[in-house]
C-alpha positions as a printed Julia matrix, in Angstrom:
117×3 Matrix{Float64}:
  19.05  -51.22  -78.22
  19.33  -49.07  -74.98
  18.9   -45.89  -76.32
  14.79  -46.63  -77.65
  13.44  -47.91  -74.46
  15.03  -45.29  -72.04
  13.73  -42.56  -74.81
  10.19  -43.94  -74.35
  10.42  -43.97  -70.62
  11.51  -40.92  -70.37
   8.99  -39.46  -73.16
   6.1   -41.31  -70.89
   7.49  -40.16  -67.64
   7.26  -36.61  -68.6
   4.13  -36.91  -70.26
   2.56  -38.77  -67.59
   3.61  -35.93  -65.28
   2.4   -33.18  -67.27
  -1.29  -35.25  -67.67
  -3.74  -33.7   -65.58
  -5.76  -36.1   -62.87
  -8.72  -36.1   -64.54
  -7.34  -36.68  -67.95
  -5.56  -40.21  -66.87
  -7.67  -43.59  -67.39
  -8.13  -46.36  -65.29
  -5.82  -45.88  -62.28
  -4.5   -42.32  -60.22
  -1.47  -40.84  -61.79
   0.88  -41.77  -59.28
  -0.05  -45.24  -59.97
   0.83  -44.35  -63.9
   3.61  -43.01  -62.4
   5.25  -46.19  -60.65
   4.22  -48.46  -63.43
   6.21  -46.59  -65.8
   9.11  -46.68  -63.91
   8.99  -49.7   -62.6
   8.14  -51.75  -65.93
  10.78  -50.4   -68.17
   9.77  -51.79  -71.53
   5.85  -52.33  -71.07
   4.89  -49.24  -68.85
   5.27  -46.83  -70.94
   3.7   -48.38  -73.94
   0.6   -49.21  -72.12
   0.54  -45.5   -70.62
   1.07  -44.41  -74.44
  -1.92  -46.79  -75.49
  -4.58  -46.53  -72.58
  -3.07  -44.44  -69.89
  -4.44  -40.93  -71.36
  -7.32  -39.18  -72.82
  -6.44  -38.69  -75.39
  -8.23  -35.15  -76.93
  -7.09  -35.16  -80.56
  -7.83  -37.94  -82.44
  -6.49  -38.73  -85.94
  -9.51  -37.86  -88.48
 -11.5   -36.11  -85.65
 -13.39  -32.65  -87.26
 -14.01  -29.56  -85.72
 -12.26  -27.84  -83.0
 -10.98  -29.12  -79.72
 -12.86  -29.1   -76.84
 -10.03  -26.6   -75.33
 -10.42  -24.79  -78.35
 -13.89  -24.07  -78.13
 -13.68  -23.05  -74.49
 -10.69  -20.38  -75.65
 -13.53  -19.31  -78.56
 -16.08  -19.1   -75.84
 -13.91  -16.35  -73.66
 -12.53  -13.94  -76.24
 -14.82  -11.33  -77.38
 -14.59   -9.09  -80.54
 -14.14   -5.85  -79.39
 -17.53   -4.33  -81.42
 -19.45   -6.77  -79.59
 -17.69   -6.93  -75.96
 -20.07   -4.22  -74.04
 -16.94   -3.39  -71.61
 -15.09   -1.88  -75.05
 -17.95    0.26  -75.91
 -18.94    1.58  -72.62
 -14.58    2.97  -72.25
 -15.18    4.46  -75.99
 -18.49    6.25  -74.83
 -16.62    7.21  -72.0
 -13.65    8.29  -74.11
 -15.86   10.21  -76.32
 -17.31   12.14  -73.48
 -14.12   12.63  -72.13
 -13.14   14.38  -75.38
 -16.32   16.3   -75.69
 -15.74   17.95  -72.75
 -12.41   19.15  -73.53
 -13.66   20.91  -76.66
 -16.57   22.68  -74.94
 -14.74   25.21  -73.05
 -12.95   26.75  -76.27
 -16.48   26.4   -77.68
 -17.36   29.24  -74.79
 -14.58   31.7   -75.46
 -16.18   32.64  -78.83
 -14.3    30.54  -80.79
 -10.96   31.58  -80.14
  -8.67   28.52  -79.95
  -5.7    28.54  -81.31
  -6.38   25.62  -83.4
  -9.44   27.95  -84.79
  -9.06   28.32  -88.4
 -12.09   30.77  -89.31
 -11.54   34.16  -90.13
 -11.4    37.26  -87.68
 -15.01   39.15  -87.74
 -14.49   42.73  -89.34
């Protein structure tokens, strides 16, 4: 009979805590706070029930609103212009490391055409 409430309290107190201010309902969060302490039984059911916004909602479709936001910032990499200006620039970078064995006539070590006779 002990063992329930104090798990509830303690499951509200810590959730309470880790609620963001503009995600708690009708009063500030220390407020939450005290009445969840202070009304052992009853404070942390009625921070469970209306305390909260609560963002995921049984039978609710689609994605999250957090989830969209996350969508929002990630970028494939074919279509993220930062990635394909470093791979032009990687390209050039490479280009220009083949041109001066390109000068010498060919003669790179990694050359596999045969000697002129």
């Amino acid at each position: 009979m002990f063992i329930v409430p104090l798990a509830l309290t303690i499951y509200a107190f810590i959730d309470c805590l880790n609620t963001s201010e503009e995600d708690t309902k009708h009063l500030p969060k220390i407020a939450w706070v005290f009445i969840i302490l202070l009304f052992w039984i009853v404070g942390p059911v009625v921070w469970l029930v209306a305390g909260k916004n609560r963002h995921n909602r049984a039978g609710a479709t689609g994605p999250s609103s957090w989830q969209r936001s996350r969508r929002q910032q990630w970028v494939a990499p074919d279509d993220n212009p930062d990635f394909l200006k470093s791979l032009k620039k990687d390209d050039e970078n490479a280009e220009a490391e083949e041109e001066p064995g390109r000068q010498d006539g060919g003669k790179n070590p990694d050359d596999k055409t045969p000697p002129a006779s």
